[in-house]
C-alpha positions in Angstrom: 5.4 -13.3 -16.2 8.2 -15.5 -17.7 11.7 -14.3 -16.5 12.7 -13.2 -19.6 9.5 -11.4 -20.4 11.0 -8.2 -18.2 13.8 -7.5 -20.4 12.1 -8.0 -23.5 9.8 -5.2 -21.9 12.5 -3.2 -21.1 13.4 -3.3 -25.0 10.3 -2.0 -26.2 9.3 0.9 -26.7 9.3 4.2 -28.9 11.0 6.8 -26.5 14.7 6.0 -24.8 14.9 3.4 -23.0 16.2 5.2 -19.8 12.2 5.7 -19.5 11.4 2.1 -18.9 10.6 0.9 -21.9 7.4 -1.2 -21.5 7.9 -2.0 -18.0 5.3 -0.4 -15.4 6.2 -0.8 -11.9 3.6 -3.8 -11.4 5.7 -5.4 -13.7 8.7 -5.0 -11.0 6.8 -5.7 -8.5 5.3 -8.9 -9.4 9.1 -9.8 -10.9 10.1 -9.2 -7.6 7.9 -11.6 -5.4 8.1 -14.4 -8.2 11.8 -14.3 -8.4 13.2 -13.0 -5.4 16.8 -12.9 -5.6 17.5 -13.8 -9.1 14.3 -11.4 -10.0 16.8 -8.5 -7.7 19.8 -9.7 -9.8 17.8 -9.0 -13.5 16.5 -5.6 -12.3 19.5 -4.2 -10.7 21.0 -5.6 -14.2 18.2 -3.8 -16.7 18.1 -0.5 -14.5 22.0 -0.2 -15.1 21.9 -1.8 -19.1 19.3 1.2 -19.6 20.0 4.2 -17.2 16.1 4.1 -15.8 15.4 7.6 -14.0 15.4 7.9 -10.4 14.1 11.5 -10.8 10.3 11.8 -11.8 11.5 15.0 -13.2 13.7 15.5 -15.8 16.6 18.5 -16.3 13.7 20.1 -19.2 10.4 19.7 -17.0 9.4 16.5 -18.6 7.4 13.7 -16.6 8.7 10.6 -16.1 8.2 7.3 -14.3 11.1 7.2 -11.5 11.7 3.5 -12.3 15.5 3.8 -10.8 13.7 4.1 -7.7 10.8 1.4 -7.9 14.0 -0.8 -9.5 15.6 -0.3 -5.3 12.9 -1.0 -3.7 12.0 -4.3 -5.5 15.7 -5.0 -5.4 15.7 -4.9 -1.4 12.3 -7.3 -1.4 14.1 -9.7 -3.9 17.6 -9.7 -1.6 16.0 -9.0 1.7 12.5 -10.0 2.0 10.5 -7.6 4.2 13.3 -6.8 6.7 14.7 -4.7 3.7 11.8 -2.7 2.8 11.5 -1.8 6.4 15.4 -0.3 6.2 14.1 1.7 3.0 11.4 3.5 4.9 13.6 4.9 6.9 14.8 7.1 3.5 12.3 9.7 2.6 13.6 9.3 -1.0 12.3 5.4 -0.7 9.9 5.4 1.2 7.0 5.6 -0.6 8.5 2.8 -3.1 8.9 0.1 0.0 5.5 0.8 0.6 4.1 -0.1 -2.2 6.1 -3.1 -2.3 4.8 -3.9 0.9 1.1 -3.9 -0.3 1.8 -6.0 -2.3 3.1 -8.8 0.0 0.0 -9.3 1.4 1.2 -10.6 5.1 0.9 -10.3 8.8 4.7 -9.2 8.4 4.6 -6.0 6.3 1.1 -5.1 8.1 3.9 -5.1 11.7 6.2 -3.0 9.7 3.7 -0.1 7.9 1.8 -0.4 11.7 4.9 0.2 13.4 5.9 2.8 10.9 3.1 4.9 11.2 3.1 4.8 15.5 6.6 5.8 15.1 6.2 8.9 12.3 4.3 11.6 11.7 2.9 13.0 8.5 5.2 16.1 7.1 2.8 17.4 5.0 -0.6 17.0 4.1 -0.2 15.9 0.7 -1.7 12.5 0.0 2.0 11.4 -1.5 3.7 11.9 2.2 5.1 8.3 2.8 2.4 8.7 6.4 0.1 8.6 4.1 0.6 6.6 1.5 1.6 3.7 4.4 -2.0 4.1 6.4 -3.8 3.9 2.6 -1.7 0.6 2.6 -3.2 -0.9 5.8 -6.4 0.0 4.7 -5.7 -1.9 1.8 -4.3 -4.9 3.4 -7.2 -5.0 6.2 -10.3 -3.0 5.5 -11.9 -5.3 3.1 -13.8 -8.6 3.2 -11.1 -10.5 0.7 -7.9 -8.8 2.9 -6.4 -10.0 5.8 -7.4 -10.6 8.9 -4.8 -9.3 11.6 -4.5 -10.7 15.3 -6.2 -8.8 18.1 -2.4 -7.3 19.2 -2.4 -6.2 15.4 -6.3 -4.9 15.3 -5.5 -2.8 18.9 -2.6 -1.3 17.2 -4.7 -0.3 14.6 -7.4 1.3 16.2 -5.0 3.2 18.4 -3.6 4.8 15.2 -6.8 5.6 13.2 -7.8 7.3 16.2 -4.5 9.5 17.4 -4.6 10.2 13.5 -8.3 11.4 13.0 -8.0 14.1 16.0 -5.4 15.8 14.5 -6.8 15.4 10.8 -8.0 18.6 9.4 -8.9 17.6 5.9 -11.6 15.6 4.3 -9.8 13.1 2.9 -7.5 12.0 6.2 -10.8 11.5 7.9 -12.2 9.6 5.6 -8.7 6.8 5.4 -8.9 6.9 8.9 -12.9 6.2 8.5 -12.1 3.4 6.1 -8.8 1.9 7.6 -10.9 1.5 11.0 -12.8 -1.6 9.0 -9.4 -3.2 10.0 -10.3 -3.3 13.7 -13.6 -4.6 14.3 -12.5 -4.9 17.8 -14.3 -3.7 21.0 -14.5 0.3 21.1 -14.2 0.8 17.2 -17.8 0.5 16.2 -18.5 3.0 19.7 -15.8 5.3 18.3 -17.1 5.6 15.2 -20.6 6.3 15.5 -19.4 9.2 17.8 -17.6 10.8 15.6 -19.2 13.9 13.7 -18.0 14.8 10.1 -19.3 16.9 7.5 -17.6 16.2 4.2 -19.7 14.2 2.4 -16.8 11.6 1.7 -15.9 11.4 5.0 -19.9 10.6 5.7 -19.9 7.9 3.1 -17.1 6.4 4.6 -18.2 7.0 8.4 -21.5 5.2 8.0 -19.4 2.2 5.6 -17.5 2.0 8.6 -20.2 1.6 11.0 -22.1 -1.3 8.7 -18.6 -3.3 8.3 -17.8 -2.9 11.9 -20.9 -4.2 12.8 -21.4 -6.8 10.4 -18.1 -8.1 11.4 -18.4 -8.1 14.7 -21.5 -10.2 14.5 -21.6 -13.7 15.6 -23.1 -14.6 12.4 -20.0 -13.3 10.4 -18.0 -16.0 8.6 -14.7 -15.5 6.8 -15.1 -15.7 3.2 -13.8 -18.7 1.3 -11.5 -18.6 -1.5 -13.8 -18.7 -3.9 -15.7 -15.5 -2.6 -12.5 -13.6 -2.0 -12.0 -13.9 -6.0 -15.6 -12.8 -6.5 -14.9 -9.9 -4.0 -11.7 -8.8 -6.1 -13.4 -9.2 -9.4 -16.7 -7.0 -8.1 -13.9 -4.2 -6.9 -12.3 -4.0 -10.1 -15.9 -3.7 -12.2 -16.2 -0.5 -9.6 -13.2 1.5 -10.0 
């Protein structure tokens, strides 16, 4: 995206403009890590020009894209770099907005700061949206998958410790089976044990218990090699044919 190409985004559009526009919050997002500072300068300038909504709900019930609050969490990245987003989970109201901005950075850093989040929090509700949630769906997305990163051990132990605190005191399907998956990011010694003891019944919590097992195992062979560039792209581009 050109730097220009937001605000012309912004200017599109056949409802107000306080809605967005054209702009998604991908569109932020990648604005944010190609620009960084001057990228935070250009949003914070649009999300005044245009009064974008921090509420997702408006005064008469109507839906909305809170891009006010996407627009802070970008903002912090662009200013502050990960340090930032780390400062804006701290605010329920943010939280789940420096997360996914943190997906999206794609390091060892932000994998330390939603790892450290999530041993230091707990989940207050079960809703998928709780920012506990959302931030252990964002290490499985950093770590679980062939074409994600590869943390250190200290990183992997700290992992493994997590899925497993957070499984015994999961009482629905779909927690077991994000803990299930995120334990691909820990094919250390005692995950692959752990999960072949485990017993679950749901039959997406199976799925992902016996995917777990074959990626654990796979990667903890000897015959496992990283893939290369070229086969990380192929991996992506297979992913998004499945969705």
């Amino acid at each position: 995206m050109k730097f220009n190409d937001l605000a012309r985004k912004a200017a599109k559009g056949s409802g107000p403009l306080s809605y967005g526009g054209a702009v998604h919050p991908e569109d932020l997002i990648r604005f944010s890590l190609a620009y960084g500072a001057d990228g935070a300068d250009e949003i914070e300038r649009l999300c005044k020009q245009h009064g974008w909504h921090e509420d997702g709900v408006l005064a008469d019930g109507k839906r909305v894209t809170p891009l006010a609050r996407w627009a802070a969490a970008c903002i912090a990245y662009g200013r502050g770099g990960i340090a930032s987003l780390k400062q804006l989970l701290a605010d329920r109201a943010l939280a789940t907005f420096a997360i996914a901005v943190l997906s999206e950075v794609r390091s060892e850093s932000s994998v330390t700061v939603l790892l450290d989040y999530c041993m230091s929090t707990t989940a207050l509700s079960d809703e998928p949206d709780d920012p506990f949630w959302r931030a252990l769906g964002a290490l499985n997305g950093l770590t679980s998958f062939d074409d994600g990163l590869v943390p250190p051990q200290e990183q992997q132990k700290k992992l493994q410790e997590l899925v497993i605190r957070t499984f015994s005191n999961s009482g629905m399907a779909y927690q077991q089976t994000l803990c299930l998956c995120a334990l691909r990011g820990a094919p250390i010694e005692g995950s692959l044990e752990w999960a072949e003891a485990q017993t679950v019944n749901d039959p997406g919590a199976m799925r992902a218990r016996s995917t777990a097992i074959k990626s654990l195992r796979r990667r903890r062979s000897d015959a496992c090699k990283p893939p290369n560039a070229e086969e990380k792209r192929q991996i992506r581009r297979q992913r998004a044919l499945d969705v």
